[in-house]
Structure formats: structure tokens, C-alpha cells
N, C-alpha and C positions, 0 to 999 in steps of 0.2 A: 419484518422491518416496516418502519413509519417511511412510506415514500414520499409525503410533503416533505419531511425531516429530512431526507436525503438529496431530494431536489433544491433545498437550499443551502443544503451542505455543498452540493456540485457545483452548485454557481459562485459560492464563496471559496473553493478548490481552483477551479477554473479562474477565476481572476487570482486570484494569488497563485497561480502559473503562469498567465501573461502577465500581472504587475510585476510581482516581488521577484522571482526567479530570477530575471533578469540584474536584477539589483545587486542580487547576492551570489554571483557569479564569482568563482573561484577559478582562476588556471583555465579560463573558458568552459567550464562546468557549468550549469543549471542543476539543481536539484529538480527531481520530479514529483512533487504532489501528488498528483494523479495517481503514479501509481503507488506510493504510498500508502494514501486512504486506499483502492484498489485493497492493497496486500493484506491492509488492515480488518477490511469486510471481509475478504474471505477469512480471514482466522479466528472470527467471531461471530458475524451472522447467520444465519442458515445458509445453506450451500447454494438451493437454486436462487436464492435474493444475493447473495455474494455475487455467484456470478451475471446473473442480469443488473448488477448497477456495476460491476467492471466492462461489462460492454458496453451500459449505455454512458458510464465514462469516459470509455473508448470513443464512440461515437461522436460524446459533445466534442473531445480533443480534437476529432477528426475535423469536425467542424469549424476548427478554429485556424485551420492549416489549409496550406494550398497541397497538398499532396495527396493523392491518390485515397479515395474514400474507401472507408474498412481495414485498413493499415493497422492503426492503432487499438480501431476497435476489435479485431481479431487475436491482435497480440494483447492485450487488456482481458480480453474471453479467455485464452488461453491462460494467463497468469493467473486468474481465479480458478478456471476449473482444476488446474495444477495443485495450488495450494489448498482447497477446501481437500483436496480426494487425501493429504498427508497430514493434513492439521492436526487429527487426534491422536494420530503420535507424538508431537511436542507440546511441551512444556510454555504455553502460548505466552504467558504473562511475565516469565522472563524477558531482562533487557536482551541478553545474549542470543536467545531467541529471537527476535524482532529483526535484530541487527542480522541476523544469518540469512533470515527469510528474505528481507528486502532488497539484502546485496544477492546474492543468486536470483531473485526475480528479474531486479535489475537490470543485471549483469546477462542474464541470458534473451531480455527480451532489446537492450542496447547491443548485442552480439547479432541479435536476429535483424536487427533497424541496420546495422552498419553493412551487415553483408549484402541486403536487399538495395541499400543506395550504389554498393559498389557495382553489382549486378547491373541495375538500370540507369545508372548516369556516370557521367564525367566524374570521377574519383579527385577530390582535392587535393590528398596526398595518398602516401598508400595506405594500404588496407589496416597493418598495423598500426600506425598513427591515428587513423582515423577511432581504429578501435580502443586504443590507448584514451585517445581524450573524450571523445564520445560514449566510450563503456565503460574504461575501469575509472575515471577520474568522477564521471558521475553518477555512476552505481555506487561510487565509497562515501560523493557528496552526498547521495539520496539518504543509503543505509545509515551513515552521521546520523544525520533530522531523524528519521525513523520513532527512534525510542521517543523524543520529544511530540513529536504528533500526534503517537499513540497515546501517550497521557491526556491530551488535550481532547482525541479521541472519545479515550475511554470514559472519560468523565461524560462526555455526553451520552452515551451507549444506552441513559434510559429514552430518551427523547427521540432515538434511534431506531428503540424498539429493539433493541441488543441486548437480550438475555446473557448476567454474568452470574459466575458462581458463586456461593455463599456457604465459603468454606466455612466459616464460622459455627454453622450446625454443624457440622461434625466432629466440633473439636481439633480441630487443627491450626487454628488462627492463635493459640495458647492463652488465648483470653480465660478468667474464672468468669463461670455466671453460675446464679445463683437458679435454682428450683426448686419449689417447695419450702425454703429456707435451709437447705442443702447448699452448702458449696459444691461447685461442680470444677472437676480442672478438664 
């Protein structure tokens, strides 16, 4: 991975967490950026650069919060080392794929943020509500965006340093090309 390329990917992720999210608030939802891209490097970078730019994502987050430092970053480390160790089981570049990966990442690290606030503070409401609008309303808003990012993503993935595949040597892209002066299908 191009770490200049991703330090300005980070800082451009990070403000469009505190700008935009805010903006585009649904039913008191945020989508989470963060970990999007997060979900996204682990599913295509090498494993240990997935997971050291989900921590040091985590970290910048951290840093942007008044809450207890390593939080996010822990839970961020963890979402990567998770989906790098099942990635080559799935079918990465499916939508339907994306969409799964992101809501379950989501979904279990807004499950792991709500119990941890319940645990240490004054509960707003209860546990359910809170988990209700805090996890499921924005792990479905995150996983939505998802596919969309990842296109946006992926297109950058050379500048990245994001080795993709080229299935087209193989013959499975169903393109003809020619060799030799041979049609090839």
C-alpha cells in the first residue's frame, strides 16, 4: 500500500465524517465512513497494511472525540484483523458481498460501542433503543453507502497500491482477443 495515498485518503474520510455525516443524517443515524473504507482495505489490501491503516484510522477517530483513547482504535483493529483472516472466502467484488460485509462489521462493532457506553455512563434510554438507533438504523445507513464507496474506492486502488485482479487473462471476462491472428474466445 502507498501510505502518502492513504494519509490523504484519511484526512479526506475524516472530514467527510465530521462534515458531511452530520448532514446526511437519517432517523438520527450517521453513516460511518471510517469504517467503510476500514472494511474496504481489509477486503483488498494486504492483511498487515489493512490492518495497520484500520487502526491508525481508528486512532485519527479517536482523536477527534472526547472519549476515552483506543476505543475506536481497538474496535477498528479488530474489524480488519476479522475480515482479512475470511476475505478469501468471498466473492469480494460482488454488491451483495459489500453490503453483508459492512452491515455485520457495523452492526457488531455499534453492538460492542452501545454496550461499552451502557456499562460506563448514564444510559439515555435503554439498552435496546439505544442499540436500535445507534446499531441497527446505522449499520443499514453505513452498509446502504457501502457499494457506493467502494466503486469510488476502487477506482483509485492503483494510486493505492491495491493490487486487482485481471480476470480478463484468463478468459472469463468473455471478451474475443485476438493472438497470432487467431480468434481467441
Amino acid at each position: 500500500m502507498r501510505w502518502l495515498t492513504f494519509a490523504i485518503l484519511a484526512v479526506l474520510v475524516l472530514t467527510l465524517q465530521a462534515a458531511l455525516a452530520p448532514r446526511v443524517e437519517l432517523f438520527s443515524a450517521r453513516p460511518d465512513f471510517l469504517l467503510i473504507v476500514v472494511v474496504f482495505l481489509s477486503l483488498y489490501a494486504p492483511s498487515r497494511d489493512a490492518i495497520a491503516a484500520g487502526w491508525t484510522l481508528g486512532v485519527c477517530a479517536d482523536l477527534m472525540t472526547i472519549e476515552r483513547f483506543g476505543l475506536i482504535a481497538l474496535s477498528y483493529g479488530l474489524t480488519a484483523m476479522t475480515v482479512t483472516s475470511f476475505r478469501e472466502y468471498l466473492f469480494r467484488y460482488r454488491v451483495a458481498t459489500q453490503i453483508a460485509v459492512s452491515l455485520t462489521a457495523c452492526l457488531l462493532v455499534r453492538s460492542a460501542w452501545t454496550m461499552y457506553y451502557h456499562l460506563l455512563y448514564e444510559p439515555r434510554s435503554s439498552l435496546l433503543g439505544d442499540w436500535l438507533i445507534g446499531g441497527v438504523m446505522v449499520s443499514a445507513y453505513t452498509a446502504a453507502l457501502a457499494p457506493f464507496v467502494f466503486r469510488l474506492l476502487l477506482s483509485m486502488s492503483r494510486p493505492l497500491g491495491i493490487a486487482r485482479p485481471r480476470y480478463g487473462y484468463a478468459g472469463i471476462s468473455g471478451k474475443t482477443r485476438e493472438f497470432r491472428g487467431e480468434v481467441i474466445k
